[in-house]
C-alpha positions as CSV (number, residue, x, y, z in Angstrom):
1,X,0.0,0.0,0.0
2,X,3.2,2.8,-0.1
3,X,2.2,3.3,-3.7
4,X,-1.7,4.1,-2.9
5,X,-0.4,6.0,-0.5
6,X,2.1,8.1,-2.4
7,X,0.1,8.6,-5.5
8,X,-2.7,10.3,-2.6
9,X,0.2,12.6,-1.3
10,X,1.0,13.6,-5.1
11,X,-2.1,14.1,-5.6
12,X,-2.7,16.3,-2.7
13,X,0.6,18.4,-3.4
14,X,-0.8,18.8,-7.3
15,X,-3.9,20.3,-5.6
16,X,-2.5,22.5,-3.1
17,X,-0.1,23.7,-6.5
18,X,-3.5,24.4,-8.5
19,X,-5.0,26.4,-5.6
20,X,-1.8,28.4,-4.6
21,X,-1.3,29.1,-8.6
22,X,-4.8,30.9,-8.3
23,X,-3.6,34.2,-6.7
24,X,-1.2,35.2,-10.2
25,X,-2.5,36.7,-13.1
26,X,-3.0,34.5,-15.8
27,X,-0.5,34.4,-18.4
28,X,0.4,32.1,-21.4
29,X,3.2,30.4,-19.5
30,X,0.8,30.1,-16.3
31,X,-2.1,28.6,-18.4
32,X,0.5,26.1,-19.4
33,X,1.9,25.3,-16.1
34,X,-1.9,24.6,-15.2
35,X,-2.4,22.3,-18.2
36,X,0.2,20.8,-17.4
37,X,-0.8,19.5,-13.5
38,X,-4.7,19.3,-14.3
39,X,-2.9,16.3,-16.9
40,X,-1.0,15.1,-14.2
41,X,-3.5,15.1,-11.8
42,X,-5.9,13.1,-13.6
43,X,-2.9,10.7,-14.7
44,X,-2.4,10.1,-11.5
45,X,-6.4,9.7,-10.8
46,X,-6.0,7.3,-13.1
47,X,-3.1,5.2,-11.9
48,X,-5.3,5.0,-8.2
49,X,-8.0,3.9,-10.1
50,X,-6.3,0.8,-11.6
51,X,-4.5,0.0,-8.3
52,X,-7.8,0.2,-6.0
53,X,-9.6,-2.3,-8.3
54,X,-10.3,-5.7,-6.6
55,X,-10.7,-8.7,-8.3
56,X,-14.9,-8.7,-7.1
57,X,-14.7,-5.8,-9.4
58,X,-12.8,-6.6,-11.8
59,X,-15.0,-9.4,-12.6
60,X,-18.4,-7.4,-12.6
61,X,-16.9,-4.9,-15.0
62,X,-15.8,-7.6,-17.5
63,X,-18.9,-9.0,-17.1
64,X,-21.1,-5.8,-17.6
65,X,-19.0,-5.6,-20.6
66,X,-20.0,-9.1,-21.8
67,X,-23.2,-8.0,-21.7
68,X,-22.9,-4.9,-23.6
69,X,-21.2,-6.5,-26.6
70,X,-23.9,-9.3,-26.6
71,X,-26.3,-6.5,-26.5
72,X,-24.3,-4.6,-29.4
73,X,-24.2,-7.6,-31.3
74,X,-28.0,-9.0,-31.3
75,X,-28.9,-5.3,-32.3
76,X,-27.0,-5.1,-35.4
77,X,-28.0,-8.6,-36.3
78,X,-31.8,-7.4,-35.7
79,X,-31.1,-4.6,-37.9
80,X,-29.6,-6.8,-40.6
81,X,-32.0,-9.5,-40.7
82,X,-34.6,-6.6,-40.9
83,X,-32.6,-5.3,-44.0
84,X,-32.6,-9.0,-45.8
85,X,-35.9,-9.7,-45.1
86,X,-37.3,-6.4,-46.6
87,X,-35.4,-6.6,-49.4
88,X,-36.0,-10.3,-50.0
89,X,-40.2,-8.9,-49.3
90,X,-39.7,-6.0,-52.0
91,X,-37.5,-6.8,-54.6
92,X,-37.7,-10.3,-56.9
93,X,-34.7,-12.2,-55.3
94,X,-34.3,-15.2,-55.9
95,X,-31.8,-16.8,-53.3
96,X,-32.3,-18.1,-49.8
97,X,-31.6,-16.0,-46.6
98,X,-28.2,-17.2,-46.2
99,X,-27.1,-16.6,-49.8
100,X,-28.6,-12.9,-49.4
101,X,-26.0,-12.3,-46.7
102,X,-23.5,-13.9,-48.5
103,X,-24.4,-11.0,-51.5
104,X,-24.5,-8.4,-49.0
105,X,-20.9,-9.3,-47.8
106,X,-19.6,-9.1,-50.9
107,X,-21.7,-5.9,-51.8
108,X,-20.0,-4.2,-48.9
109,X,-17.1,-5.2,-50.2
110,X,-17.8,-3.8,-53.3
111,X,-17.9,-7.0,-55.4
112,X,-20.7,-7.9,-58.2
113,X,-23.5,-9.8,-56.9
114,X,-27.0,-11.2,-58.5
115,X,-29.0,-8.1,-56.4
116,X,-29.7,-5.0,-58.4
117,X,-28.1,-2.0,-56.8
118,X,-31.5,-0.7,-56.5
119,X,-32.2,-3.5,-54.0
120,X,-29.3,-2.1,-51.8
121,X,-29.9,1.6,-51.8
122,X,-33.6,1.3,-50.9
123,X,-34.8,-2.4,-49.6
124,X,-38.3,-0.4,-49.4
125,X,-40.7,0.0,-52.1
């Protein structure tokens, strides 16, 4: 714990330096100076941050970010069956779900497929 405990006493003295640089008249070189120990303050916000972190909490924020990325996922998979299935609905198209994804791939890829550009631009009537 002598590294939680110096990074606090840092970040104390970089506090006490922000308040005591409040009484000069602000200047270029000032402004800088401040810049300069607002980024080291929150550097060093930062490096408490990732030493404070237990392993309980570690494990819920990798968890909530499971979540989010399965949540992320199933959306854009909603929104691309949605695209297929009006386009398939809209425009004579002859192939199976899975081979319209197949000419979507390769249409973002900028490759020929059996769909009419038409089809891609506007999927809706």
């Amino acid at each position: 714990m002598p590294k939680i405990q110096s990074l606090k006493n840092r970040l104390k003295d970089i506090e006490r330096e922000l308040e005591s640089l409040k009484i000069f008249r602000l200047t270029p070189q000032l402004k800088k100076f401040q810049r300069s120990l607002i980024g080291e303050q929150s550097f060093v916000r930062n490096e408490l941050k990732k030493i404070s972190v237990t392993k309980e909490t570690r494990d819920a924020l990798r968890t909530q970010v499971v979540i989010i990325a399965n949540k992320n996922r199933s959306e854009k998979m909603k929104r691309t069956w949605r695209y297929l299935r009006a386009i398939k609905e809209n425009y004579p198209v002859d192939l199976s779900t899975k081979e319209l994804r197949t000419a979507l791939k390769k249409h973002r890829q900028g490759l020929e497929t059996d769909v009419p550009d038409v089809a891609w631009r506007n999927p809706s009537p």
